[in-house]
C-alpha positions in Angstrom: 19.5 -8.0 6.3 16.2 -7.1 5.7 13.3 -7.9 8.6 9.7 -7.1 8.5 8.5 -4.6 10.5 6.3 -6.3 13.2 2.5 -5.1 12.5 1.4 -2.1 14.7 -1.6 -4.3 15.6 -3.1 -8.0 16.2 -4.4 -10.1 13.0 -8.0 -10.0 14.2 -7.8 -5.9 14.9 -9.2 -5.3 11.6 -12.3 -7.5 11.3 -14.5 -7.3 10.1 -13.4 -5.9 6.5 -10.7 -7.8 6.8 -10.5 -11.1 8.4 -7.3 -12.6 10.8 -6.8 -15.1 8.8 -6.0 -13.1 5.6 -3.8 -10.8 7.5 -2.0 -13.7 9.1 -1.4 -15.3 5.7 -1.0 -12.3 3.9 1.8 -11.1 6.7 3.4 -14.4 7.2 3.4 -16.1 4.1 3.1 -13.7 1.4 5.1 -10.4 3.0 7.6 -12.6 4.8 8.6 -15.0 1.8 9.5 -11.4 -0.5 11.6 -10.6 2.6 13.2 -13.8 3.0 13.9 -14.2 -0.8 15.1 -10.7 -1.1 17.5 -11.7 1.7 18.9 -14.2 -0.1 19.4 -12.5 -3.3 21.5 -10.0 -2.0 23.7 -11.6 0.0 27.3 -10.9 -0.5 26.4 -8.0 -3.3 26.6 -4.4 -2.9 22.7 -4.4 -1.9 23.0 -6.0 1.6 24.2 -2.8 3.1 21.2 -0.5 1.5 18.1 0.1 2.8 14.8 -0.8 0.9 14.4 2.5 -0.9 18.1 2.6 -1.8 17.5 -1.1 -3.1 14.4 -0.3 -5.1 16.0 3.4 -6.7 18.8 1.3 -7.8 18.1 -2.2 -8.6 15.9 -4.5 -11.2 14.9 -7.8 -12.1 14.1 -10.2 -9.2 16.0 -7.7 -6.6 13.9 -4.8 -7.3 10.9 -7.1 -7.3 11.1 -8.7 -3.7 12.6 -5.5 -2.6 9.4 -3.5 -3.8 6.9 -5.8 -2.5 8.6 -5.7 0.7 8.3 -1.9 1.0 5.0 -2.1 -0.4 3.5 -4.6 2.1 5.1 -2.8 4.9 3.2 0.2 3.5 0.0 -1.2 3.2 0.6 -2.4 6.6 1.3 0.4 8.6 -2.2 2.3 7.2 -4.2 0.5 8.7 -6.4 1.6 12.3 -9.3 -0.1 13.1 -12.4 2.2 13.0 -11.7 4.2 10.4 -12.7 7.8 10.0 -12.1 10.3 7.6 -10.5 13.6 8.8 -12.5 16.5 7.0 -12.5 19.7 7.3 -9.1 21.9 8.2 -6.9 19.2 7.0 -3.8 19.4 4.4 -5.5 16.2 3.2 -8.6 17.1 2.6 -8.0 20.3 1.1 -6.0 18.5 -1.7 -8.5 16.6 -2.6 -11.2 19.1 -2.8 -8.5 21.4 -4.7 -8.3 18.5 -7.7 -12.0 19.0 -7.8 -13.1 15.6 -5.9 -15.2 15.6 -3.2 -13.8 12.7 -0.4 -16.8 10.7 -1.7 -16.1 11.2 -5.9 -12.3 10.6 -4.7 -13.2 7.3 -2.9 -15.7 6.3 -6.0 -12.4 7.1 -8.5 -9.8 5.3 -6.5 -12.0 2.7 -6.0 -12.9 2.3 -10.1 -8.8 2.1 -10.6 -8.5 -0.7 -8.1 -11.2 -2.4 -9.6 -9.9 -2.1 -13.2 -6.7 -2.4 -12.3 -5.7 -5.4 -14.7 -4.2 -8.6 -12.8 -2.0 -8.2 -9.7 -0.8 -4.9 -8.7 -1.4 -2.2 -6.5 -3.3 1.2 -6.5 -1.8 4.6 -5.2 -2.8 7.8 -3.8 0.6 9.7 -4.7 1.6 13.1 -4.8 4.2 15.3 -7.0 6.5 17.4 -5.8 4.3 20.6 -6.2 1.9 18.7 -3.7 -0.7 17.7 -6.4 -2.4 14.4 -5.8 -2.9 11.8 -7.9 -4.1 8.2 -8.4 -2.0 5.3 -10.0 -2.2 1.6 -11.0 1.3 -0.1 -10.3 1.5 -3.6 -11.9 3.6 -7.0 -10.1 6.0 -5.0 -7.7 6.1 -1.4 -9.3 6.5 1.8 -7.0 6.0 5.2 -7.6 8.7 6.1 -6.2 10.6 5.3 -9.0 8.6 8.0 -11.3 9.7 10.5 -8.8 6.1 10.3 -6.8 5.3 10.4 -3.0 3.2 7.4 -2.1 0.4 8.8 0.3 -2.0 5.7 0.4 -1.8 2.3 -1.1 -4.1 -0.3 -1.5 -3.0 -4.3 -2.7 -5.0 -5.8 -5.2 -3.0 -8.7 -5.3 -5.7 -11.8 -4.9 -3.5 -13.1 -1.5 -4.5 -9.5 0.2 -8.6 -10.6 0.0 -9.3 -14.4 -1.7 -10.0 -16.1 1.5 -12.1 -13.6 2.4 -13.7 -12.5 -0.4 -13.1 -14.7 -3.3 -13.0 -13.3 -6.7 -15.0 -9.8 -5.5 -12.3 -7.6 -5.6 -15.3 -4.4 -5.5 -16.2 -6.3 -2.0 -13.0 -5.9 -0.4 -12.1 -2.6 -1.7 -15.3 -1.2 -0.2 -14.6 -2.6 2.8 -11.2 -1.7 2.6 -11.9 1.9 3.0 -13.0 1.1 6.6 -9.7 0.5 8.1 -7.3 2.9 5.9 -5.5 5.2 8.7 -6.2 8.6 7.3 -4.2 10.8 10.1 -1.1 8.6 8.5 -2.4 9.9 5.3 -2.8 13.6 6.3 1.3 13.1 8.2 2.6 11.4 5.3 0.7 14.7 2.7 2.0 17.4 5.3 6.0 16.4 5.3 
């Protein structure tokens, strides 16, 4: 059985980028009915004794798709720390990105741009090979890099539940706020294994 992973902190800790009741919907509603649902559709198959990334590598249709946005929620989730600061300098992190030629400020304006034009509900990914070389990708629906053989470093759901009551249609508005919660020593952990 599946169960979402309880979120490392309280709805309001993120505020004010992004607002309790968003994260309380968005975790309660949204996250938990892709768990429950994936629940149910594997019952009594050979899924129910796999683990998410097991499920997702081998699965498709409405399995792979509650089982993705499970994994991808829980993602999202965990990169998330109030106060947000980016970690330059001597960083495996930071040295990536100024090796593909960004600065962390053309590397924020480019992610950004592919969250923005990033058509309908999906997500956007900083991912990296296996030679360590970063990346950025647009996912649509449930879709994963993991599935093209990619390392998801740093996700962010562009999905209108994750920012609507908040934000309405201005998807650029919550994406620039966005960047003031993501967790970049997760991000500089997750690019150093």
């Amino acid at each position: 059985m599946i169960t979402l992973k309880k979120l490392p902190y309280e709805f309001n800790a993120l505020e004010p980028f992004i607002d309790a009741r968003t994260v309380e919907v968005h975790y309660t509603k949204h996250h938990q009915w892709y768990a429950d649902k994936l629940n149910s559709l594997i019952e009594w198959t050979e899924f129910e004794s796999m683990n998410l990334e097991e499920i997702i590598m081998k699965s498709g249709g409405p399995i792979f798709n509650n089982a993705a946005q499970v994994w991808n929620h829980t993602f999202y989730w965990e990169w998330f720390i109030p106060n947000s600061k980016w970690i330059d300098g001597n960083t495996e992190i930071s040295s990536a990105i100024n090796n593909k030629r960004w600065s962390f400020e053309n590397f924020k304006t480019e992610f950004t741009n592919s969250a923005i034009w990033n058509f309908g509900s999906g997500w956007t990914w900083l991912v990296k090979n296996s030679n360590g070389e970063l990346s950025i990708v647009n996912t649509s629906n449930a879709a994963n890099p993991m599935t093209d053989g990619l390392i998801p470093l740093l996700t962010v759901d562009v999905w209108e539940h994750a920012y609507y009551l908040k934000y309405q249609n201005r998807r650029a508005e919550y994406l620039e706020n966005w960047w003031n919660v993501v967790n970049w020593n997760k991000v500089e952990e997750l690019y150093s294994r």
